[in-house]
ZAMARGU-4260 file (C-alpha; in steps of 0.2 Angstrom, whole numbers, plus 5000, padded with zeros to 4 digits):
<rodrens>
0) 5613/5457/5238 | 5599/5470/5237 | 5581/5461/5237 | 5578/5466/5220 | 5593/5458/5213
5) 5591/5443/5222 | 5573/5443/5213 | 5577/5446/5197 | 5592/5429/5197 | 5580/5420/5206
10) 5566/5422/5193 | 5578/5421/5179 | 5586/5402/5189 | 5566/5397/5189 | 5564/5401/5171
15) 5579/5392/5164 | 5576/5377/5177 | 5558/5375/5170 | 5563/5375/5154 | 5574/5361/5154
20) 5563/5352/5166 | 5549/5353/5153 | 5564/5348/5140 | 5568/5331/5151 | 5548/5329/5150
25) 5547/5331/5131 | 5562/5322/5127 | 5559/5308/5141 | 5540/5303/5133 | 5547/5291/5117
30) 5548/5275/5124 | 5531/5278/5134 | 5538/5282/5150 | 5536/5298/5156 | 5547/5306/5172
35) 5536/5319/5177 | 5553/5330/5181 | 5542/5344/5188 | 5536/5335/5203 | 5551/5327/5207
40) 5565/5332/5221 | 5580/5341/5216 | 5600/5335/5217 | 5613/5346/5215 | 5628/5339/5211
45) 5641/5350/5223 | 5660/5353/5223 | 5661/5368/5230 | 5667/5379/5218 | 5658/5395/5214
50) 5649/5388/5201 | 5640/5372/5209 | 5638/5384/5226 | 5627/5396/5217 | 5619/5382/5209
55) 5615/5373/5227 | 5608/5390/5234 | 5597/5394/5218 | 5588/5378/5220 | 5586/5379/5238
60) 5577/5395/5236 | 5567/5388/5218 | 5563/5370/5230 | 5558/5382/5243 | 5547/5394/5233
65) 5539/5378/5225 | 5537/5366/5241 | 5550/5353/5234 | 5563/5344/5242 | 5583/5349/5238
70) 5597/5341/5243 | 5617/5343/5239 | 5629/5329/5237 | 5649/5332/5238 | 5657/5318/5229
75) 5676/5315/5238 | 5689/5306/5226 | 5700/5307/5238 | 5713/5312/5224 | 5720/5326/5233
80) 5728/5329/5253 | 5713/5339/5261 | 5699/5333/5250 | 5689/5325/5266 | 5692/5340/5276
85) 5687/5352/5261 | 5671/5341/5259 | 5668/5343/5275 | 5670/5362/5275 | 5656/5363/5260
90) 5643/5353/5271 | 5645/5364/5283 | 5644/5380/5273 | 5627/5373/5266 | 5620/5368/5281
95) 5623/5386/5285 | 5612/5391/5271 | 5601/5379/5277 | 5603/5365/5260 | 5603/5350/5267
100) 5620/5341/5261 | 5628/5326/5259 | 5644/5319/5255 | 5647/5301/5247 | 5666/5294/5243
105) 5675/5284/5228 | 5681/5270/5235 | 5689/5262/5219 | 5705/5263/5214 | 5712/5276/5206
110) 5720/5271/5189 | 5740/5276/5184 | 5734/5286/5168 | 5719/5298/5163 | 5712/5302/5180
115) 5702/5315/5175 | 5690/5301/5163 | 5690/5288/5176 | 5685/5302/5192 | 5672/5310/5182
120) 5665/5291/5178 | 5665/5288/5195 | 5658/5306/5200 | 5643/5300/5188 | 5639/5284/5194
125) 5639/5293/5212 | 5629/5305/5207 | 5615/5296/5195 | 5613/5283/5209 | 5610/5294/5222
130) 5598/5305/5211 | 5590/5286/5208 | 5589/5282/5226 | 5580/5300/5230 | 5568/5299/5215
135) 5576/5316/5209 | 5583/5326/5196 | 5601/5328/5195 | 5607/5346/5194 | 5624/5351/5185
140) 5633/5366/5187 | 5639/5368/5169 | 5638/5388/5163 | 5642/5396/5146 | 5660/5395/5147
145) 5660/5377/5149 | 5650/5376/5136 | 5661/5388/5123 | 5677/5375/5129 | 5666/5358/5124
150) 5661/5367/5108 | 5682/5374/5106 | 5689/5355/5110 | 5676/5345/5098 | 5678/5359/5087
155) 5698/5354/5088 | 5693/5335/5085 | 5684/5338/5070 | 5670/5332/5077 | 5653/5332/5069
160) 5638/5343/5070 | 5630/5331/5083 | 5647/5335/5094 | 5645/5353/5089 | 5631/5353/5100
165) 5640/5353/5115 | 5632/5349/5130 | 5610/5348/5131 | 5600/5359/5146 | 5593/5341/5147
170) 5600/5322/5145 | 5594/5305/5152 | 5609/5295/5161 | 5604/5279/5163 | 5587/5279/5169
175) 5592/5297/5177 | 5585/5315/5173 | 5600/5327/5171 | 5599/5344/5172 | 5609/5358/5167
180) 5601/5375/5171 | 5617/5386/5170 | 5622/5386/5153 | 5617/5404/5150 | 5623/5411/5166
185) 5643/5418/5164 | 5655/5411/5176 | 5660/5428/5185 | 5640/5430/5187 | 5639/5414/5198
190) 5654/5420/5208 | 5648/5439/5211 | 5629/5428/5218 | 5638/5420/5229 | 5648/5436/5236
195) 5630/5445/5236 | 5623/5430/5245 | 5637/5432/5258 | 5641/5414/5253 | 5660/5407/5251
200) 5667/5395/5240 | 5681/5384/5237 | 5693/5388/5222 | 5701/5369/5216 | 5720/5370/5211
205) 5717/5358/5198 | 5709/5371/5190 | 5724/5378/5185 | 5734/5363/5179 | 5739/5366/5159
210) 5741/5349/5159 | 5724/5346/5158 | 5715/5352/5141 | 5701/5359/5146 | 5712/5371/5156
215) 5725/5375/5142 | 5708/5379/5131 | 5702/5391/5146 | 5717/5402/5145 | 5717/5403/5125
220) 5699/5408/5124 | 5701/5421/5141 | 5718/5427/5130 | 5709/5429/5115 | 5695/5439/5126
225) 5706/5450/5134 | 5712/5454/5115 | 5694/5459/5111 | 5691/5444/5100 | 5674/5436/5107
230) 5678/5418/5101 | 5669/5411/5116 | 5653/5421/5112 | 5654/5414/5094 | 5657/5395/5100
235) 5641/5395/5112 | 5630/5404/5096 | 5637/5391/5086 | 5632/5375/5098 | 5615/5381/5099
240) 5613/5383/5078 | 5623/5364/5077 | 5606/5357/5091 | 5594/5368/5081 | 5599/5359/5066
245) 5603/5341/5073 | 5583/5343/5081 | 5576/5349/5062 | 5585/5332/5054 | 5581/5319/5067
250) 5563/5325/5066 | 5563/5322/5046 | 5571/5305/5049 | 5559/5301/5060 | 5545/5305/5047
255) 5553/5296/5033 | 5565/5284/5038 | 5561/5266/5044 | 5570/5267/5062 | 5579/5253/5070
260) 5569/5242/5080 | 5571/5238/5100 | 5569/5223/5110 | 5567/5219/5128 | 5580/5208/5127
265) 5592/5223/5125 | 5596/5221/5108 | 5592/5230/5091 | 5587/5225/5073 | 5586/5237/5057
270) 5584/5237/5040 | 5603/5240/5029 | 5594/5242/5013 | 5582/5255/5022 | 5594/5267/5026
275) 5605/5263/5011 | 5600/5281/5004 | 5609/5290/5019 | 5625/5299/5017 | 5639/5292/5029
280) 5637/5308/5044 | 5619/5305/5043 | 5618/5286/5043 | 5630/5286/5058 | 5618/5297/5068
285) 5606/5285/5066 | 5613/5268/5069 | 5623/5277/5081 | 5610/5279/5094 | 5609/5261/5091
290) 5626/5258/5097 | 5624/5268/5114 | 5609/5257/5117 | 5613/5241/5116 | 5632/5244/5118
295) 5630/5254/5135 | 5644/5268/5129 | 5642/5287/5132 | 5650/5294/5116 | 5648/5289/5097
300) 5665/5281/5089 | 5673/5289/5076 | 5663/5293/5058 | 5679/5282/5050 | 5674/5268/5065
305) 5656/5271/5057 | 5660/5269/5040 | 5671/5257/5039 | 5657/5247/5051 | 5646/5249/5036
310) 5658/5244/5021 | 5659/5227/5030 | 5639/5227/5034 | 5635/5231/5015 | 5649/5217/5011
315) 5638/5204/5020 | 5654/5203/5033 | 5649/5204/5052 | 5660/5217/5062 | 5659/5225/5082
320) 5659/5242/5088 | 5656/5251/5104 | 5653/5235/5113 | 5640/5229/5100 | 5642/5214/5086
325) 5631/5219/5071 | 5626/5202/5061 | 5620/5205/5042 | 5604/5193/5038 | 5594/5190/5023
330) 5608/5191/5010 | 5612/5209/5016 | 5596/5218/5019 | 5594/5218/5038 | 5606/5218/5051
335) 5606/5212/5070 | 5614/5223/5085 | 5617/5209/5098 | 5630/5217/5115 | 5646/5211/5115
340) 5650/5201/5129 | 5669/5199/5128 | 5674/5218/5127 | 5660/5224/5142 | 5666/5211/5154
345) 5655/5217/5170 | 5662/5215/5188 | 5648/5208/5201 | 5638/5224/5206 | 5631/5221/5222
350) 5610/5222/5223 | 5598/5226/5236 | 5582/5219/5240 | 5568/5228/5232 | 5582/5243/5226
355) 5582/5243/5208 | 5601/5246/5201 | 5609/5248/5185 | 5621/5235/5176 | 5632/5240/5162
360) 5623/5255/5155 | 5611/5244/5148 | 5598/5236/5161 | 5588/5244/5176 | 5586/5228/5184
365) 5574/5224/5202 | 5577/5208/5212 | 5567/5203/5228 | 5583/5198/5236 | 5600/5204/5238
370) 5613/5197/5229 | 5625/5200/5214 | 5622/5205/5198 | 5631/5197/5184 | 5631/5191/5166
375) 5624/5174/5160 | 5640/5170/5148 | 5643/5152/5144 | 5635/5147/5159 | 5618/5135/5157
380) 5603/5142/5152 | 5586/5142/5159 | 5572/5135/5149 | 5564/5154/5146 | 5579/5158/5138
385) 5583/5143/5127 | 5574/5149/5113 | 5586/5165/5111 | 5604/5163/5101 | 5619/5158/5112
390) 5627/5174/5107 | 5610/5185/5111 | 5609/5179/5129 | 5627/5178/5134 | 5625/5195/5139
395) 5608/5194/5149 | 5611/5198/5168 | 5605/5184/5179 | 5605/5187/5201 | 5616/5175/5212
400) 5606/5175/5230 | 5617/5177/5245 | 5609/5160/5249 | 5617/5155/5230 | 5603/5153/5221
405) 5602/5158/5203 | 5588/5172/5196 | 5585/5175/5179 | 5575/5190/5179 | 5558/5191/5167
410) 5562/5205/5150 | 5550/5219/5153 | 5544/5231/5140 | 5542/5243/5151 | 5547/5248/5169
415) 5532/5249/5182 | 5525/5235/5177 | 5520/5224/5192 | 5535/5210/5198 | 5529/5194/5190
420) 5525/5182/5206 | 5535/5193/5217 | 5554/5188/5205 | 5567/5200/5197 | 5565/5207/5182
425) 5575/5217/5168 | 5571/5232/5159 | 5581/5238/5143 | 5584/5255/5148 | 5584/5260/5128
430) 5565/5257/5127 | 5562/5272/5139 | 5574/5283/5129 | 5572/5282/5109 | 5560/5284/5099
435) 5562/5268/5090 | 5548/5254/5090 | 5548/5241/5105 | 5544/5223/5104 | 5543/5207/5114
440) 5551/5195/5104 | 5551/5178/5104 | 5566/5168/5093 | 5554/5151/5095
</rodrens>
């Protein structure tokens, strides 16, 4: 690769990685806490494709050229004969290029049907952790033609113009900056970097499974391509209009409509007569956020799920959905979002002293020992927690002690704030991710 060329991609990377680094910023400042992305190390997620390889050696050069720490990971499923081995051959291909490279392994189960969900769960919950753990911003490898095959298979669902959207230069997983800085770099450029850079790759046969969908929709839009229709081109132009227009709205909702309201309990109140003037799409946009906060999902249900969740609300009839139970009060005109305990059974999730983890999507949680993290249920109450409904603190964690004591960690309202006396404490991870306003409450 001629110096100039490597110039020009390496200043086009640092643009695009600023950008959605200033993005994250911006979009991380709602609930007060702000992640100061810019500063922070960076993670790239690696598999060692061409995509994620020219990924890894663009931010080692940006890292380098803004006195940063980078670091790759390699996430093994162990789902194919040779995966170790090929994870091994990436490390030290990195190490080669001097990027410090790392390779952690799924040690679940894998399940008898849609391995591609559950490994990609899994994948994510590798990754974010890791990202946690080095105070870092996670780096994806996702490019324009992954974006024009989101667009194409939510396009095919009839999905809304949220879905339309496809996927963001920036998101917040968890507690988790994510990145992805490629989405306007073609696929064929990533590979031809890494050929210029003298740099190999792997080439995944999963790849070219048509039983997958995402690879059946990569051969009709490379088909149609080759045919000199330019669908793909189309798709990406029209996810960027669908954001556009998605940003303009929640803006004026923002303005105009009263928002539903947080709780460092971890669950969520707002007004039914309120937002009784919203069309359907536009009502579940907003009580769909809702939804992922308290519930702990990744994806919106369905618009019928929605409307049909609010034909029983208007009705005065309580109802679930996406792991939440919303409870109509005051004859109709306010409604409770509570997280549904039965249908998010939570295994015990193993905690380290000191190391704040994640539980169910929904809680960063700190303890000062190590222990397990599990949910309160029908178990006794403590006497802070007496004053909330049963079916509120059903779902709050509590901390059994390798020594079997029981903690039942303080609500934060927000994370940073020092450790009460030294104990464990929770923080809703919603208040650090929606514009919505945040309250202490007390049921008493």
């Amino acid at each position: 690769m001629t110096a100039e060329l490597k110039s020009q991609q390496l200043a086009r990377f640092a643009r695009a990685l600023r950008a959605s680094l200033a993005c994250c910023d911006m979009a991380s400042t709602f609930g007060g806490k702000v992640f100061k992305c810019q500063k922070r190390p960076l993670l790239t997620a690696l598999s060692g494709g061409a995509d994620s390889t020219a990924l890894a050696l663009l931010a080692e050069q940006y890292a380098q050229q803004t006195d940063i720490s980078h670091r790759a990971i390699v996430v093994d499923h162990g789902l194919r004969s040779g995966s170790t081995e090929e994870a091994r051959r990436v490390v030290k291909r990195m190490q080669h290029f001097g990027i410090d490279t790392i390779i952690r392994r799924v040690t679940a189960v894998p399940p008898t049907g849609g391995i591609q969900n559950w490994a990609r769960k899994q994948r994510y919950r590798i990754l974010t952790a890791s990202a946690r753990e080095m105070g870092a911003v996670l780096l994806l490898g996702h490019h324009k033609a992954d974006q024009a095959e989101t667009v194409f298979m939510r396009l095919s669902r009839g999905s809304g113009l949220a879905g339309l959207g496809g996927m963001g230069c920036c998101r917040i997983i968890a507690d988790t900056p994510v990145l992805r800085p490629l989405l306007n770099w073609q696929p064929d450029e990533l590979s031809t970097f890494c050929s210029h850079f003298g740099c190999d790759y792997e080439f995944d046969p999963s790849n070219n499974d048509e039983r997958f969908e995402r690879v059946r929709v990569r051969a009709y839009l490379k088909a149609l391509s080759s045919s000199g229709e330019d669908l793909s081109n189309g798709l990406t132009r029209l996810s960027a209009a669908a954001r556009a227009i998605c940003y303009e709205v929640d803006a004026v909702m923002e303005r105009q409509l009263e928002l539903p309201e947080l709780f460092a309990e971890g669950y969520a109140a707002f007004s039914l007569s309120g937002l009784r003037r919203l069309p359907d799409i536009l009502w579940r946009r907003v009580v769909g956020e809702t939804v992922l906060a308290v519930g702990g999902g990744d994806y919106f249900p369905s618009q019928k799920a929605f409307s049909l969740l609010r034909s029983r609300l208007e009705s005065g009839v309580p109802a679930t959905l996406g792991g939440c139970r919303f409870i109509p009060r005051d004859r109709g005109t306010y409604c409770r979002v509570l997280k549904e305990l039965d249908r998010n059974k939570q295994a015990l999730v193993q905690i380290r002293a000191s190391v704040p983890v994640i539980y169910a999507g929904v809680w960063r949680l700190f303890s000062p020992v190590a222990g397990c993290v599990q949910t309160l249920g029908d178990a006794p109450a403590p006497a802070q927690w007496k004053c909330m409904p049963h079916a509120l603190r059903r779902a709050f964690p509590t901390i059994k002690t390798l020594d079997g004591r029981v903690l039942y960690p303080h609500f934060t309202e927000r994370n940073g704030l020092p450790h009460l006396n030294g104990g464990a404490n929770a923080t809703f991870l919603a208040l650090e991710r929606m514009g919505a306003l945040v309250r202490l409450t007390n049921f008493g």
